[in-house]
C-alpha positions in Angstrom: 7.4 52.4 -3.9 10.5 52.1 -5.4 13.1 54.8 -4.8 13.6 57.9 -6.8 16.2 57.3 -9.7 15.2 53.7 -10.4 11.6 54.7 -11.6 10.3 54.9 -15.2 9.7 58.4 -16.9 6.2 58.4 -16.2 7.0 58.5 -12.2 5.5 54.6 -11.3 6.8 51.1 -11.6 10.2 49.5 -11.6 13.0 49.3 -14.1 14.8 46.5 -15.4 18.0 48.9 -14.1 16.6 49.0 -10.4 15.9 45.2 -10.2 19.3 44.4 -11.4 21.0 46.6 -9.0 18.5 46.7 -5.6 20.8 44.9 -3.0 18.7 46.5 0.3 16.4 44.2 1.9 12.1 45.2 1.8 9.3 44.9 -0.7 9.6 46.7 -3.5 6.1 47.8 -5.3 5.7 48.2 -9.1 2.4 50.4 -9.0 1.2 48.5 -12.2 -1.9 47.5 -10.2 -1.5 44.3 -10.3 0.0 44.2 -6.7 3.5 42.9 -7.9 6.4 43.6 -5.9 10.0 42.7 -5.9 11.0 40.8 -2.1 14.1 41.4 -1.5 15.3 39.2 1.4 18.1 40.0 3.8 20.0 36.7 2.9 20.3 38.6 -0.6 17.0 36.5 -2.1 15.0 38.2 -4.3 11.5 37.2 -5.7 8.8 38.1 -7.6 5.7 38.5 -5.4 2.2 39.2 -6.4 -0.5 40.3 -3.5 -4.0 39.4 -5.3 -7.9 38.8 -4.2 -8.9 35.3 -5.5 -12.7 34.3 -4.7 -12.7 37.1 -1.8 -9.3 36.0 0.3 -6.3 38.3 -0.4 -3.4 35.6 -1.6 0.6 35.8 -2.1 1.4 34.3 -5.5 5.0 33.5 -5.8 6.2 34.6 -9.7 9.6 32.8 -9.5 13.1 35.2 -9.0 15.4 37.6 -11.0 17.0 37.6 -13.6 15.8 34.1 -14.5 12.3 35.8 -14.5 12.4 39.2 -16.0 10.4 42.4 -14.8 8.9 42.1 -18.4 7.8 38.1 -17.6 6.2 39.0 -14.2 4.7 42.0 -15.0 2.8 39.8 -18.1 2.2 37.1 -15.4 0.5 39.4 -12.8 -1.2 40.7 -15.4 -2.6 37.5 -16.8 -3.7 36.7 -12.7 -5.4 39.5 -12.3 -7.4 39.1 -15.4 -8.0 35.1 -14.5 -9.5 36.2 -10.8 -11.6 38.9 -12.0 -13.7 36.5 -13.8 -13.9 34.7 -11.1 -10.9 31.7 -11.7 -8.2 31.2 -9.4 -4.8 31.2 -11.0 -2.9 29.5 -8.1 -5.5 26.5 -8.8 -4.4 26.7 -12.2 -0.9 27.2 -11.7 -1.0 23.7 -9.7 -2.6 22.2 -12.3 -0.6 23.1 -15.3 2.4 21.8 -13.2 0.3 18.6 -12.8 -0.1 18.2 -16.5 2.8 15.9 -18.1 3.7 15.6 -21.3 2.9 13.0 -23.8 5.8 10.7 -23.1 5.4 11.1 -19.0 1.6 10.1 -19.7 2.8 6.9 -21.6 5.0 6.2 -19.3 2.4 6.2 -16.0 0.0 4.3 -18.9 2.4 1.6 -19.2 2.8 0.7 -15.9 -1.0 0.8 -15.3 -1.5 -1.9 -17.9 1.7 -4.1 -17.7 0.0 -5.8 -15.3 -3.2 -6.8 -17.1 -1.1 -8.4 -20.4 -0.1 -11.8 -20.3 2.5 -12.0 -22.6 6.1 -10.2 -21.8 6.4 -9.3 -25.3 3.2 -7.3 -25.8 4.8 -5.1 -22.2 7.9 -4.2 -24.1 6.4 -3.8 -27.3 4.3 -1.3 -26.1 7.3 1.2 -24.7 9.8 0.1 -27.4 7.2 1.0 -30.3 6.8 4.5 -28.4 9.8 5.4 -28.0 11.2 4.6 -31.8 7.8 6.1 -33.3 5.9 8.5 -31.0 8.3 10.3 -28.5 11.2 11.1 -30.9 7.9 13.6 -32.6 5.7 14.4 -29.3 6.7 12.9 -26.9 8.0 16.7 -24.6 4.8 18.0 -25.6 2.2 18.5 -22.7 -0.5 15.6 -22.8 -3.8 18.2 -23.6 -1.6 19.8 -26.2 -0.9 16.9 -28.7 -3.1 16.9 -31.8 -4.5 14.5 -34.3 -2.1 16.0 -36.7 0.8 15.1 -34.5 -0.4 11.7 -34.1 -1.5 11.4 -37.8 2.0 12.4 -39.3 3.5 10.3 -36.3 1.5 7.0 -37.7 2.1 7.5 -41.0 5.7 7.9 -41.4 5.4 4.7 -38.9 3.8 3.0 -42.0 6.4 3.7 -44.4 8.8 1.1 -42.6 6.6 -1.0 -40.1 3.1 -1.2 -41.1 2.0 -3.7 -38.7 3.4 -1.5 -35.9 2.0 1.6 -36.9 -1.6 0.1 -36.8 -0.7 -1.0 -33.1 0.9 2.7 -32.3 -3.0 3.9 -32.6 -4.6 2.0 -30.2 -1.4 2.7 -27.8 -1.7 6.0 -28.5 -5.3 6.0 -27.6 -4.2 4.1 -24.7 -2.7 7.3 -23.1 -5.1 9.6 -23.6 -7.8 7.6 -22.2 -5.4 7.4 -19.0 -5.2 11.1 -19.1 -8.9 11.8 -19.5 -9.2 9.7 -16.6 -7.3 11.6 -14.5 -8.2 14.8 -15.5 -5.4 16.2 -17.6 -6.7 16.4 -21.3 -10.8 16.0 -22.4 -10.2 14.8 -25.5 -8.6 11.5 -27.7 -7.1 12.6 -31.1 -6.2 9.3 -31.8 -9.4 7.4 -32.5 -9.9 7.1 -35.9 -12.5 9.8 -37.3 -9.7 12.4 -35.9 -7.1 10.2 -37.6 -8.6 9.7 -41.0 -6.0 7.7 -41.9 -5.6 6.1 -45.5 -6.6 2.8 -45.9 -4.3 0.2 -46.5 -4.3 -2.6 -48.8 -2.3 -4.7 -46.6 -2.9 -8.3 -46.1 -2.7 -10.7 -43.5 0.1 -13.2 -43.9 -0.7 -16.5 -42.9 1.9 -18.4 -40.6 4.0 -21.0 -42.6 2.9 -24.3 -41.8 4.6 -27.7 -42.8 2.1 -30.5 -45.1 0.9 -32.8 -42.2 2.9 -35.9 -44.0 6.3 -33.9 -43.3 6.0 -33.0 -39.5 7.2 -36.4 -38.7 10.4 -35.9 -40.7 11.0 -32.6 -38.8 10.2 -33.9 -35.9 13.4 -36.4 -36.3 15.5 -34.0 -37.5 15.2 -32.0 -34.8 15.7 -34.9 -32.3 19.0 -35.7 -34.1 19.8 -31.9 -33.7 22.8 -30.9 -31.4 20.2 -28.8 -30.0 19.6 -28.8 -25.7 17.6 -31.0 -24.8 15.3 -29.5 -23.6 14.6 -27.6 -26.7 14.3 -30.5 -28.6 11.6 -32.0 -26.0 9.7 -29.1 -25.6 9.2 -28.7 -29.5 8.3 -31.8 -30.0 6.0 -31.8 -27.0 4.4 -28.9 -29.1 3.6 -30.6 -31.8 2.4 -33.7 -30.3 0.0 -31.3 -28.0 -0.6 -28.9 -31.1 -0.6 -25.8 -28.4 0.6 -22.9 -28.9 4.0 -21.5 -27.7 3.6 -19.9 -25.2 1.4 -22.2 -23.6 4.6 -25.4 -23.8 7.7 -22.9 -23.2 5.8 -21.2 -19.6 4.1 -24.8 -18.6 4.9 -25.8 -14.9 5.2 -29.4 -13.5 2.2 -28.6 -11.1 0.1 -28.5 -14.2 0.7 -32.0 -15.4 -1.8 -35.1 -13.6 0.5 -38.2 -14.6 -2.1 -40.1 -13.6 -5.0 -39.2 -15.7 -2.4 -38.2 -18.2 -3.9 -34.8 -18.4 -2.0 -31.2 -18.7 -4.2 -28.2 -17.3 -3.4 -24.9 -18.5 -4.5 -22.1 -16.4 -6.4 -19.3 -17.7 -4.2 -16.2 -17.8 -1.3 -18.4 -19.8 -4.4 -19.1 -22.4 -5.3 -16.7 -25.2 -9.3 -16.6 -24.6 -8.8 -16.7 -21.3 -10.1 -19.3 -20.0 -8.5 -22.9 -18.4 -7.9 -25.8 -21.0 -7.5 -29.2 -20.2 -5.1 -30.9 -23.2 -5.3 -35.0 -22.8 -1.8 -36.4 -22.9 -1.1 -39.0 -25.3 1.4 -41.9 -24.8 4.2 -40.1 -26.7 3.5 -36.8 -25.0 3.8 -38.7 -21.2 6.6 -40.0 -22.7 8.3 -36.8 -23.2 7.4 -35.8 -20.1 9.7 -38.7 -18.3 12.4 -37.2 -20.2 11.9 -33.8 -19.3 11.9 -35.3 -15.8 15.6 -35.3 -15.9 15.9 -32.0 -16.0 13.9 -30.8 -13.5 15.5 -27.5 -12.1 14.0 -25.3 -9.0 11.9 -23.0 -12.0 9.6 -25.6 -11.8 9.5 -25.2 -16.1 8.6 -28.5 -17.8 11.4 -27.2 -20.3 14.4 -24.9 -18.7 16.6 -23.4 -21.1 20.1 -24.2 -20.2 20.0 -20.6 -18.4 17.8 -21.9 -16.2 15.0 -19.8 -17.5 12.1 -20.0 -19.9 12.9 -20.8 -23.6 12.5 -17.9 -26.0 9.6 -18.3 -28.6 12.7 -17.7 -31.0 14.7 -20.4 -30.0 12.2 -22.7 -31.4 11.5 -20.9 -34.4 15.5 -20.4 -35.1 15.9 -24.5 -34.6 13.2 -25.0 -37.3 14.4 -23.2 -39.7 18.4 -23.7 -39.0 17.7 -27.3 -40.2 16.2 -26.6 -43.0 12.1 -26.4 -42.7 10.4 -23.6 -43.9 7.5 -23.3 -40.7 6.7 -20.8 -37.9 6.2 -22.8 -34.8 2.7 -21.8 -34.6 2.2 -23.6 -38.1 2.3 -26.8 -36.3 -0.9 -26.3 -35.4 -2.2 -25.8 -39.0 -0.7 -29.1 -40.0 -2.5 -30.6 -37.3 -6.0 -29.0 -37.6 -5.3 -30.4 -41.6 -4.1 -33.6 -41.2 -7.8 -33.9 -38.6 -9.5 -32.2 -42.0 -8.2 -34.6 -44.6 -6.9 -37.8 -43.1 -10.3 -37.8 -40.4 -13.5 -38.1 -40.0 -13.2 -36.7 -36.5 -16.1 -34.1 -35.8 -15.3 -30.4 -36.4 -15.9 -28.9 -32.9 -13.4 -32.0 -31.3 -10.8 -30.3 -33.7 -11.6 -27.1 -32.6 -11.7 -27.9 -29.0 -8.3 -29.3 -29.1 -7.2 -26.0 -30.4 -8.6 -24.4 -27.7 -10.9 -22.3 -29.9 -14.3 -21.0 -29.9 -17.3 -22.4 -32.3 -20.7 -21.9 -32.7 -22.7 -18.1 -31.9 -23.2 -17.3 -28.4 -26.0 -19.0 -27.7 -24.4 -22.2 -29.0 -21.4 -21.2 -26.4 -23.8 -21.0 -23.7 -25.6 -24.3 -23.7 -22.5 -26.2 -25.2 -20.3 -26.4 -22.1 -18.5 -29.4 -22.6 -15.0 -29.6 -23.4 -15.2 -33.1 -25.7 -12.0 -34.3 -23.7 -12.3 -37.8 -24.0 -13.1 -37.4 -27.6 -10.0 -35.1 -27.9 -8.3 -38.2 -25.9 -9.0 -40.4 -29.0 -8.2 -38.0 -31.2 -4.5 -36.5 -29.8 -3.8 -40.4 -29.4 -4.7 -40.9 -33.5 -2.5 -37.6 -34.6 0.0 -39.4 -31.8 0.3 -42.6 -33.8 0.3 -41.2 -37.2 3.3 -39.2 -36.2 5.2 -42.3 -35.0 4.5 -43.6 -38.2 4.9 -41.3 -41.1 2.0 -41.8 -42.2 -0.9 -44.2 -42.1 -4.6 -45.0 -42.9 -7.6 -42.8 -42.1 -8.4 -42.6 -38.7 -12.4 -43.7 -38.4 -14.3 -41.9 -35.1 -17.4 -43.8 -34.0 -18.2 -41.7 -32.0 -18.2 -43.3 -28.9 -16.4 -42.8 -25.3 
């Protein structure tokens, strides 16, 4: 027991007085019956001890030390312990497992690393950490992971709207993201992010469609650009582009291993493609061409087109060039102007159009018994859109229909 002087009126327990002052080493009992007691060490330590029955086996619960925790704070602690292990929980397996839980930005965090692995593109790795950290942990992001609510992630998405809308629609499914990860391992049970919790308002938002130059003035662009004072390698990789009608992504991260010079064939691997699955893209005359030039630049990145850093070209640097000379198109528009110059200035079938694209036709079942790529048919065709770019222009191209 404590000693006489430092105890409360009522004759039991300490005082806040005694546990300031107590400088003598031993245990020091408050008689609450909760079995808390002050350890007072002879190095001059002093903690907050609590001597409990958990499940049948006496335990030593540590309550953290004086004055940082008061006599008021342990007492309330012991307290709630005693309660937890008389109905038969055990509050040192909950103590570990509140310090287990993280908070909402910690979560994101482990999330993020988890995934980065799995997404292709760069951009979509930062996005998803950059978005966060403007939108979501500025709001929630110190609060534990179980304790974040629908409302917190509503309001959070919302004012998101008000100045990026196409962000905020992505925030929700990054959100969702996270707690998945922490239902996963354990730390919340539910998502409040899906959207029956959400409810969100619907927006009347819609799509904008990429700007694409007319067919007739890609040639022009095409020349401009070559007559730019841009790198070189810029210039050829653009242009490569456009005679391939790929996407970016699939031009700026191509590697010399891919090309065959002597089927004239460029093979893009699967995780560079955005369905996921390897496309072969016939090489036209023009296009092999390109390559030769290219050649001279080869550099130990094994790129097709270095930057002059030495590194990958930016999917802005060929968007900037565009439209620093004067031609109002997104880079991915050259692929509009070729899937409409096959439209109106063809007779080429629809699914060799689509092919070349690299996109999927026809239900499931068609996909399943339609293997073939068309790629000699796509040869005749890249070679057609080939020439009528050399040219400016042209008569209709005719497809018989034969290899």
């Amino acid at each position: 027991m404590a000693k006489e002087g430092y105890l409360n009126k009522s004759g039991t327990g300490l005082t806040a007085a005694f546990v300031k002052h107590v400088a003598q080493p031993g245990k020091y009992h408050d008689g609450k019956g909760t079995g808390l007691f002050l350890l007072v060490k002879p190095t001059g330590g002093r903690f907050w001890v609590q001597r409990i029955t958990i499940r049948g086996k006496r335990r030593e619960l540590g309550l953290g030390s004086p004055p940082i925790v008061s006599l008021a704070a342990a007492r309330e602690e012991a307290i709630e312990n005693k309660r937890l292990a008389r109905g038969g929980g055990d509050p040192l397996s909950e103590k570990r497992r509140a310090r287990a839980i993280l908070t909402f930005e910690e979560a994101a965090r482990k999330t993020h690393a988890e995934l980065s692995p799995t997404w292709k593109n760069p951009k979509d790795r930062a996005a998803f950490l950059s978005s966060m950290e403007t939108y979501i942990f500025p709001r929630f992001g110190a609060v534990p992971l179980p304790e974040v609510t629908s409302a917190d992630v509503r309001q959070a998405i919302l004012a998101a709207r008000e100045k990026a809308p196409g962000v905020a629609k992505k925030l929700t499914y990054r959100c969702s993201f996270v707690f998945k990860w922490g239902i996963a391992e354990g730390m919340c049970t539910d998502n409040p992010s899906i959207a029956q919790a959400l409810a969100l308002p619907r927006t009347d938002r819609k799509p904008k469609r990429r700007k694409a130059l007319r067919y007739s003035d890609v040639a022009d662009c095409i020349e401009t650009v070559q007559s730019s004072k841009a790198w070189v390698s810029t210039k050829l990789a653009l242009e490569f582009l456009v005679q391939t009608a790929s996407r970016s992504g699939e031009v700026r991260l191509a590697r010399w291993e891919e090309i065959d010079t002597v089927s004239a064939t460029w093979e893009i691997p699967a995780e560079r493609m955005k369905m996921q699955r390897p496309h072969r893209v016939p090489l036209s005359a023009r296009a092999m061409a390109i390559l030769d030039a290219a050649a001279t630049l080869r550099d130990d990145t094994g790129l097709l087109f270095p930057s002059i850093r030495g590194k990958a070209l930016s999917d802005m640097t060929l968007s900037k060039l565009v439209k620093e000379l004067g031609f109002d198109a997104d880079v991915h528009g050259f692929r509009t102007s070729f899937r409409t110059w096959v439209q109106e200035r063809t007779n080429f079938p629809r699914e060799v159009a689509e092919a070349a694209l690299a996109h999927k036709t026809g239900n499931a079942v068609e996909q399943a018994y339609a293997r073939s790529d068309l790629f000699e048919k796509r040869r005749k065709m890249m070679h057609a859109w080939s020439t009528y770019l050399e040219s400016n222009g042209g008569e209709v191209v005719q497809f018989t229909g034969q290899n």
